[in-house]
C-alpha positions as CSV (number, residue, x, y, z in Angstrom):
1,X,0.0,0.0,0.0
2,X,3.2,2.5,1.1
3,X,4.4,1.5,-2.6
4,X,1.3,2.5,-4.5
5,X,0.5,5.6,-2.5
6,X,-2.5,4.3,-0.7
7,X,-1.1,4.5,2.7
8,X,1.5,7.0,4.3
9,X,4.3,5.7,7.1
10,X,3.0,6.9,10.2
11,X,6.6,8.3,11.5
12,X,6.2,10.0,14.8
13,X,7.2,7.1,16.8
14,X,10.0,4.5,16.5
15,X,9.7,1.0,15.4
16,X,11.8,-1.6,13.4
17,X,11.1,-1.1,10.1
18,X,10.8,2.7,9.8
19,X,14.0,3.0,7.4
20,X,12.4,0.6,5.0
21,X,8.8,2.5,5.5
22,X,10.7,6.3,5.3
23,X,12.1,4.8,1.4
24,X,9.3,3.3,0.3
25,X,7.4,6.4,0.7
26,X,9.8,8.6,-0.4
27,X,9.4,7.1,-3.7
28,X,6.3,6.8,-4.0
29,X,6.3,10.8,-3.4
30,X,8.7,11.2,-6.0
31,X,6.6,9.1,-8.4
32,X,3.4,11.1,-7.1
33,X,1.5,7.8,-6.7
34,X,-1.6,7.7,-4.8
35,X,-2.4,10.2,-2.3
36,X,0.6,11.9,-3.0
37,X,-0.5,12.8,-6.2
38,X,-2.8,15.9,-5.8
39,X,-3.1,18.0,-3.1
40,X,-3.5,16.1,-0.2
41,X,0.3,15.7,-0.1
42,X,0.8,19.0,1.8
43,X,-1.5,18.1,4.5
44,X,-0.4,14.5,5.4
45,X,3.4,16.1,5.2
46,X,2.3,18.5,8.0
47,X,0.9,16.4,10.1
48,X,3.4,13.9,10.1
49,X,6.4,16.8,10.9
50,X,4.3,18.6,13.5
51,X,3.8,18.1,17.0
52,X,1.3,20.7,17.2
53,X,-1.2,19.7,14.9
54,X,-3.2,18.3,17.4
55,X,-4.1,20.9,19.6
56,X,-4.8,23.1,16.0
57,X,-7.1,20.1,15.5
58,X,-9.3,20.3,18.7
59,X,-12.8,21.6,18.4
60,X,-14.3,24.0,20.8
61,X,-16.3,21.3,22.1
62,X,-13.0,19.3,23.5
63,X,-11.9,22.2,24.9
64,X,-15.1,22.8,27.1
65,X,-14.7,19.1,27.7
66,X,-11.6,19.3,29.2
67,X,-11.7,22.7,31.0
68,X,-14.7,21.0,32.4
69,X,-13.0,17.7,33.7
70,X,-10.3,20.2,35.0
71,X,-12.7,22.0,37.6
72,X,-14.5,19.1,38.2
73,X,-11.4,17.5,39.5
74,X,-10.2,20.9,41.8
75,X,-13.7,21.2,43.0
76,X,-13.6,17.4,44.7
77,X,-10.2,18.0,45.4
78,X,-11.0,20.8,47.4
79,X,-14.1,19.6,49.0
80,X,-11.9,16.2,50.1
81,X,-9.4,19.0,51.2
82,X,-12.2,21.0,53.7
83,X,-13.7,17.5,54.8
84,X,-10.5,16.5,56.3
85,X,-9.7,20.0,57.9
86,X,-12.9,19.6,59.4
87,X,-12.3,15.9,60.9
88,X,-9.1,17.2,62.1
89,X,-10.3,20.3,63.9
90,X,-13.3,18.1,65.7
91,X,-10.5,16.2,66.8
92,X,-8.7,18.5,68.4
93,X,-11.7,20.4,69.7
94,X,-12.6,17.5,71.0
95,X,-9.2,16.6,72.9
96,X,-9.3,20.0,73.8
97,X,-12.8,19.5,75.3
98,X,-11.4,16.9,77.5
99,X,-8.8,18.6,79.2
């Protein structure tokens, strides 16, 4: 598939045969087979040589998602946090009591 241009090398990551994969795509580049015939070229280049493509990819939705998730998580942290200040100072009001 590499060969005919129907398939790109996914090369963000490492693995054992990405020399062979990087040579077989570059010729079918240079041969303009497949995808790498028309204008989709640009794009896959791109997003194989970026590391920020994904955030540019998010939609506004994912964001809210994950801004959501965010407070979500500091809100029970913080109510965790005030439940335990408030078992320890019974504690102590209560050893205090018994003086």
């Amino acid at each position: 598939m590499l060969t005919d241009g129907f398939a790109f090398a996914y090369l963000k990551y490492h693995f054992s045969k990405e020399e062979k994969y990087r040579q077989v795509q570059l010729t079918a580049t240079k041969n303009n087979n497949g995808i790498w015939g028309n204008n989709s070229r640009k794009k896959i280049v791109i997003q194989q040589g970026s590391k920020e493509i994904f955030w540019e990819t998010l939609s506004p939705k994912a964001y809210f998602v994950s801004a959501l998730i965010i407070i979500l998580i500091f809100l029970d942290f913080t109510t965790i946090l005030r439940n335990e200040l408030s078992r320890k100072r019974r504690i102590i009001n209560s050893k205090i009591g018994k003086v």
